[in-house]
N, C-alpha and C positions, 0 to 999 in steps of 0.2 A: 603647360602640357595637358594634350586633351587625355583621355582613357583611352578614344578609338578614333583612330583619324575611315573613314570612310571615300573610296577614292569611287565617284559615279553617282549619277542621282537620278538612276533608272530605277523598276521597277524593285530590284534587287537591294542596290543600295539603301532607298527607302524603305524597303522591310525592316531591312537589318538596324536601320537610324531609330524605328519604330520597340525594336529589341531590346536595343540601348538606351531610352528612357525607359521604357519598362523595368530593366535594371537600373536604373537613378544612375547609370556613366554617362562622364559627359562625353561630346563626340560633334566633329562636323563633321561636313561631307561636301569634297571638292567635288566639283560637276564642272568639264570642258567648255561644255555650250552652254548658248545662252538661255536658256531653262533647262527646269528637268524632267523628267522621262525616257532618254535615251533613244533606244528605237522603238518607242510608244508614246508618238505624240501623235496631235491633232492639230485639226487648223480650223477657225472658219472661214466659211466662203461665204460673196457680197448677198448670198443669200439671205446667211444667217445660221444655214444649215453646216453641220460639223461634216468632216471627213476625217478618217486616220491614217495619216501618210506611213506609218509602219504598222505595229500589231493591232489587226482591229477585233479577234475573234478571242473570247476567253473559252479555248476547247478543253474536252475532257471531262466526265463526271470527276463531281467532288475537286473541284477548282476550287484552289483556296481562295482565290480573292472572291469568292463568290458571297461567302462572308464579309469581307472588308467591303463590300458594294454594299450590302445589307446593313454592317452595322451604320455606315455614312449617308445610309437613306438613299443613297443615286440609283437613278431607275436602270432596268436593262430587257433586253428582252429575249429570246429563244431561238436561234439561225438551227432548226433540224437537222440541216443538210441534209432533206429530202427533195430539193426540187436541185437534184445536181442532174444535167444533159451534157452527152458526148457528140460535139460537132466532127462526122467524122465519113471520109469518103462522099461528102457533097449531101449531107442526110444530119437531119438534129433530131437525138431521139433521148429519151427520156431513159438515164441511168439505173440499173435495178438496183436494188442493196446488195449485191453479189457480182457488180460488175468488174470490179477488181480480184476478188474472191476466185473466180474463174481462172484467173492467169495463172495460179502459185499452183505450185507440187507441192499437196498438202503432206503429203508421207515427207519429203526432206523440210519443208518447214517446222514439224513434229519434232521433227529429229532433235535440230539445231535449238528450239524452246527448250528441248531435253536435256542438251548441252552431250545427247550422244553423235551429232554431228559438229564439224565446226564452221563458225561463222563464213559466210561467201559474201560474196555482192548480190544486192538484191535483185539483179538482172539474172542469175544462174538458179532463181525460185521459179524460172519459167516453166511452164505445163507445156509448152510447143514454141515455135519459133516464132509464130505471132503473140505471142505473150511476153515474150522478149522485147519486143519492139514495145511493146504498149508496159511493158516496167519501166522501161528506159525513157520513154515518154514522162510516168508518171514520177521516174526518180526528179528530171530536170524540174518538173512543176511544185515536188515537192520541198526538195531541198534546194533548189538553186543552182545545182551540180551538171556539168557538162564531160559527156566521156573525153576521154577513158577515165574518169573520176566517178565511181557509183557510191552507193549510203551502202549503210550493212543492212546484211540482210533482218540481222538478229535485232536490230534498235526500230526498224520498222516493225518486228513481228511483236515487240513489247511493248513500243508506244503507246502509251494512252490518250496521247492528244487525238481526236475524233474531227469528222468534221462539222463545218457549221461552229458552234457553240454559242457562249452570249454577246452579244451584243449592245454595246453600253451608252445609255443616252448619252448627250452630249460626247462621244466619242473615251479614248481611251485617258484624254486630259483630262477630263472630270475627277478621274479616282488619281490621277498624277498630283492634279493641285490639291484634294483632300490629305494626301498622303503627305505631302511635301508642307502644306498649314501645318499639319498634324509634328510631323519631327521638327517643325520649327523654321521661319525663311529666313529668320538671321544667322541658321546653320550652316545654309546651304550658299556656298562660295563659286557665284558663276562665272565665265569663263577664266575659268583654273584650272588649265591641263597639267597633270603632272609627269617630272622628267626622270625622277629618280626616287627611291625610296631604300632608302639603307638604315642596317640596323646602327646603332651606334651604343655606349657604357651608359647615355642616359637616355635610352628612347628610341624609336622610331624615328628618322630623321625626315623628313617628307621635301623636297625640293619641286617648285614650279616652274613654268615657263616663263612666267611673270616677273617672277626674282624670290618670289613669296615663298618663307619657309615654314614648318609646321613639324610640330615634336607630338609623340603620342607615344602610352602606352603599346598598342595593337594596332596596326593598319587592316584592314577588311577592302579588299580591290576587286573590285567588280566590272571591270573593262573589258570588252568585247573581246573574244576569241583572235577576232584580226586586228587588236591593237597589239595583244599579246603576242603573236605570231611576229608583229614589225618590229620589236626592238623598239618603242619610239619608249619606252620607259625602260629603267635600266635598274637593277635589283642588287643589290650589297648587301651579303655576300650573294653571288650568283643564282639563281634557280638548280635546283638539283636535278642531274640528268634521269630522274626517276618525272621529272616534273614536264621536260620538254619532251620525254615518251609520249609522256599521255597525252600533248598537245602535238604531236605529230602527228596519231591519231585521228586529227579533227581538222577539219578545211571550213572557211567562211564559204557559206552558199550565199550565192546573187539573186536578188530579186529586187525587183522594182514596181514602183504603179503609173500607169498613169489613169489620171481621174478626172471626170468630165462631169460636169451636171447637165445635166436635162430639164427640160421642160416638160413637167408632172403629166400635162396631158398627153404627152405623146407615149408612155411608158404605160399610161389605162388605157389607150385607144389600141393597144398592142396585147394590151391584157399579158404584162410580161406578169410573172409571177413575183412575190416578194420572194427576196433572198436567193435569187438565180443563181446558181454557178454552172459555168459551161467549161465544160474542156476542151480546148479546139486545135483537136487533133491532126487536122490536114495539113496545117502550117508547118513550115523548116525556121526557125522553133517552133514545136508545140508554143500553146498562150493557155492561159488563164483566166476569164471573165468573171467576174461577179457582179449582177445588174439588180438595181431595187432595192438594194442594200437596207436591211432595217424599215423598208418601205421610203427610204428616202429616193430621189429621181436620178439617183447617180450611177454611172459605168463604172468599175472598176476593173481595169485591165493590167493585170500581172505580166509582167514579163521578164523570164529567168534564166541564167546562166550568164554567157558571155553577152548577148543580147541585152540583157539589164542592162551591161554595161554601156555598150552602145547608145543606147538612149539618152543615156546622162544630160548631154547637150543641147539636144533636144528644144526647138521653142515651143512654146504653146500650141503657134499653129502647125507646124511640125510631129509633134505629141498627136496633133487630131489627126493629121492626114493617117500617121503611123494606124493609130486605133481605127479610123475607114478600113482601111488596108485589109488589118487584121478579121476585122469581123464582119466583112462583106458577105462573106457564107451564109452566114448565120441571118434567116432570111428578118426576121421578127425584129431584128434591130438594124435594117437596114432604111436611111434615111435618116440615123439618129443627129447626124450631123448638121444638119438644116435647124434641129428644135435645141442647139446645145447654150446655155445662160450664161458661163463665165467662161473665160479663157482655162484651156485643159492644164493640171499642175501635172511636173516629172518628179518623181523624187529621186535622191542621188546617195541610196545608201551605199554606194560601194565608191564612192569620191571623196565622199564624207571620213575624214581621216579618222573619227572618233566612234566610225562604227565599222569602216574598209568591210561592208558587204552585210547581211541581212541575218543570219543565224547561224550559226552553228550544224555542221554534217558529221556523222561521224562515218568513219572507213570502215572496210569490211576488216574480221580480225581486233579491232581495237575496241574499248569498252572506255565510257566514262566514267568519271568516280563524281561523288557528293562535293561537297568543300574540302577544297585541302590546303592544308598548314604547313609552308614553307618557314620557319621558324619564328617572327612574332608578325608573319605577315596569312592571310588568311583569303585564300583565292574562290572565290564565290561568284555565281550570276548563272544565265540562262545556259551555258556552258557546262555549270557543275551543275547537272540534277540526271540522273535517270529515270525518275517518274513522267516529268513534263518536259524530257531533254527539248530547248529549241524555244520556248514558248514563253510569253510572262508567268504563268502559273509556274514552271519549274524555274524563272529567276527566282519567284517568290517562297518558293521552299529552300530555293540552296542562299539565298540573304539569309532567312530564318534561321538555318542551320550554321551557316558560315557565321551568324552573328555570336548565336549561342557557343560555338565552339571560341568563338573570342572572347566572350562573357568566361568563359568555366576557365579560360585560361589565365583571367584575371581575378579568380578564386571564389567569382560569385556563382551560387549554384543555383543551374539552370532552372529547378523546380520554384526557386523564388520568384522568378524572372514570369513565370506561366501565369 
């Protein structure tokens, strides 16, 4: 029997693995695929060079991994998010710091921070009816969300995730595989998806799809928002209707990439700037671009909503024609197609059964909570945090948390543990 069975070997999971030798419990950690990171991996291309087919930005002051980068020595570097431009009505012009700022009714935003209003949809913070339009733009881009589905308005007015943020050599596997050395790789149990998790008079009963079973004091389950939502694991005794409230609350947002490298010279003879991001507005979807990435030659073209989905299938040369398509407007990168080095990659988080879509939205009216403890089971990940809701840095404090509360449940006190 372990102390803590840990179900994920994402960002969150490995926190929490991280937690648990610190307290001297022993503990593995089943992970579905075949590595870990969850939806923060990376790949290289025949380049050489890294890309991050899901989270590549560490936003937010006071990102706690920003520490974990530091004490592991992995380099990283600083994305401002001041070189963000709005492609929009046949014109690309250069974003002020207040070009969002402009849209909201700051008296009913006031309000609602106050909690003397109540939460709306972030589309009803509009200042005029083109402000409306250009929420509703910015919902889709941000969370992945397609009406009549909007984000609250109250979880945007709080968020601390920022734009830009760091940027991490070697991408976000670098701190994946430190982290993952770190809790140990004979821990970590891969492609192990789990089907069922019931309590039982001696333990934690843990069942796989493999056949593979596993007893533990405490389980710690850190599975995406949309595995949760599917049923595809099954809980003994049931989740408590206080439990699928707060997960009603919450919808997987879709987003996708597609990612193209380039030919270095063609990105200086354009003098695109490092760390471009463009918003491109004119399109039925809006789109998302980020070019120069970290100074690397790369496109990154976001695409979100039902549209992410779309794309799924997508070939390569398919992927390119699409991204032609998309950023024909946008004069400065017009041609990029001609100078591009590898075949374009799709990514397919919303296919991909073990993450069914991209982050976590929360609805207007509904509120997250931290880790919560459904009797020796202990539900944590990027899910449960309201600091960094949506992001690695809030998987990485609700792991931390979610682990500690499974620590103090097993009588060791958390101050030990520090």
């Amino acid at each position: 029997m372990e102390d803590i069975i840990i179900v994920g070997a994402g960002i969150a999971g490995l926190t929490a693995a991280l937690e648990c030798k610190r307290a001297g419990l022993s503990y593995r950690i089943l992970e579905a695929c075949d590595q870990p990171g969850g939806r923060a991996r990376s790949r290289s291309l025949s380049s050489g060079r890294v890309i991050d087919l899901g989270a590549h930005w560490l936003h937010g002051e006071g990102n706690p991994l920003q520490a974990e980068l530091d004490r592991y020595g992995i380099g990283y570097r600083r994305d401002t998010g001041e070189a963000i431009y709005i492609q929009e009505n046949g014109e690309l012009r250069q974003a002020g710091d207040d070009w969002l700022d402009t849209a909201i009714d700051h008296d009913r935003a006031d309000a609602i921070k106050s909690g003397q209003a109540p939460d709306c949809a972030l589309t009803e913070l509009a200042a005029n009816p083109e402000a409306h339009r250009m929420l509703a733009d910015f919902a889709l881009l941000w969370d992945g969300v397609d009406p009549p589905v909007v984000p609250s308005a109250l979880e945007f007015l709080s968020d601390e995730n920022t734009p830009g943020g760091l940027e991490i050599e070697g991408g976000m596997g670098a701190l994946i595989g430190r982290m993952a050395e770190e809790a140990g790789l004979a821990r970590i149990h891969l492609r192990t998806s789990v089907s069922r998790v019931a309590e039982a008079d001696d333990g934690v009963r843990i069942q796989a799809m493999d056949g593979s079973q596993w007893l533990a004091r405490r389980v710690l389950f850190t599975g995406s928002l949309g595995v949760l939502k599917s049923n595809m694991v099954t809980f003994q005794p049931p989740l408590s209707g206080d439990f699928h409230e707060h997960l009603a609350g919450l919808v997987m947002g879709r987003v996708n990439k597609i990612v193209i490298e380039c030919d270095p010279a063609f990105l200086a003879a354009r003098e695109i700037p490092v760390d471009m991001a463009i918003e491109l507005l004119d399109g039925d979807p809006p789109h998302f671009c980020h070019v120069h990435s970290g100074g690397e030659p790369v496109i990154q073209l976001y695409v979100a909503g039902r549209q992410a989905e779309r794309i799924e299938g997508m070939t390569p040369a398919e992927a390119l024609d699409y991204a032609v398509g998309v950023l024909r407007p946008v004069a400065a990168l017009r041609g990029f197609d001609m100078h591009v080095v590898s075949p374009a990659i799709v990514t397919r988080w919303v296919a991909n059964p073990y993450s069914r879509g991209a982050y976590s939205c929360c609805l207007p009216g509904a509120k997250r909570s931290g880790p919560r403890m459904e009797g020796a089971v202990v539900f944590c990940g990027d899910t449960f945090d309201t600091r960094f809701p949506a992001s690695v840095a809030g998987a990485c404090l609700s792991g931390r948390a979610g682990a500690r509360m499974a620590i103090e449940a097993l009588g060791v006190k958390v101050a030990e543990v520090a």
